[in-house]
C-alpha positions as CSV (number, residue, x, y, z in Angstrom):
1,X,89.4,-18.1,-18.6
2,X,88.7,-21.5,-17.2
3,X,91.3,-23.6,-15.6
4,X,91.4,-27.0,-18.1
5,X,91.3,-30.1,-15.9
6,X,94.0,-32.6,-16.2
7,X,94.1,-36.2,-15.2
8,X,96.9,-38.4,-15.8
9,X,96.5,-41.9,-15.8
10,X,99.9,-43.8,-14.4
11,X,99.8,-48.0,-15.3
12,X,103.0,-48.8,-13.5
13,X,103.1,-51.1,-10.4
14,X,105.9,-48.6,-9.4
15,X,106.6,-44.8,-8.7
16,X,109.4,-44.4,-10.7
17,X,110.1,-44.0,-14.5
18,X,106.3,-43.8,-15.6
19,X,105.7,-41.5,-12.9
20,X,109.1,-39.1,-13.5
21,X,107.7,-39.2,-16.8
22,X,104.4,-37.5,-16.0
23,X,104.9,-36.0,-13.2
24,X,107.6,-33.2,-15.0
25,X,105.3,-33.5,-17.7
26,X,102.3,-32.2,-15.4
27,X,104.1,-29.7,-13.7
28,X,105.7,-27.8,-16.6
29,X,102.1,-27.4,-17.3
30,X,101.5,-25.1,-14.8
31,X,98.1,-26.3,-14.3
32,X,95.9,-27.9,-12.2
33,X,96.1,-31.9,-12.3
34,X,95.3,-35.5,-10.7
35,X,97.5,-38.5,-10.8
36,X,95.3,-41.8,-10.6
37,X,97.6,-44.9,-10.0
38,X,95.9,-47.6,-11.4
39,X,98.0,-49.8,-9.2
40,X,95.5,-47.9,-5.8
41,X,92.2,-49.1,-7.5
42,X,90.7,-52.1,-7.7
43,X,89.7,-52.5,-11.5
44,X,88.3,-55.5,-12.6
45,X,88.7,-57.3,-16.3
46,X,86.0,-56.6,-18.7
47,X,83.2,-59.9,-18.4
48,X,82.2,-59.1,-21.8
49,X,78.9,-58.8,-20.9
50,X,78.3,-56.6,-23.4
51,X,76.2,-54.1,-21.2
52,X,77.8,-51.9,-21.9
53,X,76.9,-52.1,-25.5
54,X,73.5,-50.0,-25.1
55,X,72.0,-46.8,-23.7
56,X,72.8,-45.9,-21.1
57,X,76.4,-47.4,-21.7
58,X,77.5,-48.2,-18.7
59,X,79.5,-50.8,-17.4
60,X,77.7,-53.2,-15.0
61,X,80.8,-54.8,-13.2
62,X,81.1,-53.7,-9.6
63,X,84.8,-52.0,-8.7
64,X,86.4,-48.6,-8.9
65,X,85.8,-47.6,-12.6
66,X,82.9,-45.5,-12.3
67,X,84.9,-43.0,-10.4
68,X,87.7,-43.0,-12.8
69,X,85.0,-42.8,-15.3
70,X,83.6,-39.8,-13.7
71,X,87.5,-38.1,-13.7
72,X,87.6,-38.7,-17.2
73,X,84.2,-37.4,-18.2
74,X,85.0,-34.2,-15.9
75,X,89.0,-33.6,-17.3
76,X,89.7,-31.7,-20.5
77,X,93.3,-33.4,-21.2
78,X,94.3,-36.7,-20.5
79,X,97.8,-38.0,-20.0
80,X,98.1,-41.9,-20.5
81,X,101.2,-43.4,-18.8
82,X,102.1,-47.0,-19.0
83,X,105.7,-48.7,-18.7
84,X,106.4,-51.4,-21.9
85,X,106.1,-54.7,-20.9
86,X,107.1,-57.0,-24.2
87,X,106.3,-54.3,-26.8
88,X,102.9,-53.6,-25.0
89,X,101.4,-51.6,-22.3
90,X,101.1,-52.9,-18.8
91,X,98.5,-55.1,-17.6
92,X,97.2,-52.1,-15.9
93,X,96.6,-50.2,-18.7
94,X,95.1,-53.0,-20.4
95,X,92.9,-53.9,-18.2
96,X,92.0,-49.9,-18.0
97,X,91.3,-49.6,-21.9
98,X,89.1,-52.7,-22.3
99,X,86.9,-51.2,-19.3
100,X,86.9,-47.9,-21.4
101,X,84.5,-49.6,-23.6
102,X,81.6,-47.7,-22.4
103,X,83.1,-44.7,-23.7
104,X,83.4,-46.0,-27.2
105,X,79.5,-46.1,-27.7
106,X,79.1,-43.2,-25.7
107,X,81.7,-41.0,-27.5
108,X,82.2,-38.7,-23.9
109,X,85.6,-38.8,-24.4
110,X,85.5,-37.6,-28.0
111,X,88.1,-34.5,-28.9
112,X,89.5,-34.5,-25.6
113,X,93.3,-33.4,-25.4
114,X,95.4,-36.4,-25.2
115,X,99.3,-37.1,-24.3
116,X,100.7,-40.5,-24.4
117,X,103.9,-41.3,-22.5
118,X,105.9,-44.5,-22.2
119,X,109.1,-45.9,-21.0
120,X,111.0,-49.3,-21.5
121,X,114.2,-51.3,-20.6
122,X,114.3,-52.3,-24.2
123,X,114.6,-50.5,-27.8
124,X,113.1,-47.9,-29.4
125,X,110.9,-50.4,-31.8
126,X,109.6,-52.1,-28.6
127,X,108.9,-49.1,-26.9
128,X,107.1,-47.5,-29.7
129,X,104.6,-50.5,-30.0
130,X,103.3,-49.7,-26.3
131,X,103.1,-46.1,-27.6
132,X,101.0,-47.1,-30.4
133,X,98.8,-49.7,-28.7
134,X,97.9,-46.5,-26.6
135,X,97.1,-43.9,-29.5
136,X,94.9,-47.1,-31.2
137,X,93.0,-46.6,-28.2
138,X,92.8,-43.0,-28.2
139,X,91.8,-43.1,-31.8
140,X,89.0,-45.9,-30.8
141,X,87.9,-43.5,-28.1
142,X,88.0,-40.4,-30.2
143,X,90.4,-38.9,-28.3
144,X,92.8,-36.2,-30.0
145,X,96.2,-37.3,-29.2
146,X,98.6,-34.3,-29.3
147,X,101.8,-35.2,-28.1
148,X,103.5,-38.5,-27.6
149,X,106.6,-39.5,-26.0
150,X,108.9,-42.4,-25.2
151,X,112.2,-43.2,-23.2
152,X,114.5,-46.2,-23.7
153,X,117.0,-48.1,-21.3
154,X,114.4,-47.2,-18.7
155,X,115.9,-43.2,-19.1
156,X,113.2,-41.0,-19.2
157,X,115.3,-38.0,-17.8
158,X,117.3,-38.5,-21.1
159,X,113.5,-36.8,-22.2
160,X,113.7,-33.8,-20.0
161,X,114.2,-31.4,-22.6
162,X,110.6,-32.9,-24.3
163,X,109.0,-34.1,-21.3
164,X,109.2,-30.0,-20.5
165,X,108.1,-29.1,-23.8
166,X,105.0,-31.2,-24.1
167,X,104.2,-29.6,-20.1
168,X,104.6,-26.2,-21.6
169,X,102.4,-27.0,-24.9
170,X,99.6,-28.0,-22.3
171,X,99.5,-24.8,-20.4
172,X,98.7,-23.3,-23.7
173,X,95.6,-24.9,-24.5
């Protein structure tokens, strides 16, 4: 059997709640993964050039996305990570989905295993807004989210018990 690829993406500035998050997530998987900090990369806003808009869909903006582009292509599960900043995901991860635009044409992201994790200082309706601003994207990019979590009060070891659950879920696909 083929060992799945994994490649988390982390959009916090910092390597602390986002990163517990996936980081227990990832290894109760038991599998091989990648972190990529956004945070390490020099991404660039979209120009809205709208290159990207035909064959061979690529994005014509020169930075580090065509390597991250590559990952993604290459991984079988994706784990999207982004702290709430005002009911909405970081800049970072943003800035990382309207890059993804490429993919949206292309569809080489399509049925891809997807987890979506997020944690906030705020409430629970707050919190669940950068969740779903996430799995809009995932939809958008065809991407089959199958597990999604969220911490409050910037907690996410009050999530253990999940975080560990989802981990375990991924080792069996």
């Amino acid at each position: 059997m083929l060992m799945k690829k994994i490649i988390a993406i982390c959009a916090s500035p910092r390597k602390k709640n986002t990163y517990y998050m996936l980081k227990t997530i990832l290894d109760s998987s038991k599998k091989e993964y990648e972190i990529v900090f956004l945070k390490n990369l020099k991404i660039n806003p979209c120009s809205a050039c709208e290159n990207c808009h035909k064959k061979p869909y690529k994005c014509s903006t020169k930075d580090r996305m065509p390597e991250l582009c590559d990952k993604l292509e290459k991984a079988d599960i994706v784990i999207l990570g982004s702290p709430t900043y005002f009911d909405n995901v970081s800049g970072m991860m943003k800035n990382f989905i309207d890059r993804c635009l490429p993919f949206y044409f292309s569809r080489k992201l399509e049925g891809k295993k997807t987890v979506v994790a997020s944690v906030g200082s705020e409430d629970a309706e707050s919190i669940s807004q950068c969740v779903n601003a996430m799995q809009r994207f995932c939809k958008h990019m065809g991407l089959d989210v199958v597990s999604s979590v969220y911490a409050t009060k910037s907690n996410p070891k009050s999530k253990e018990k999940e975080l560990l659950k989802i981990g375990k879920f991924i080792s069996s696909l």
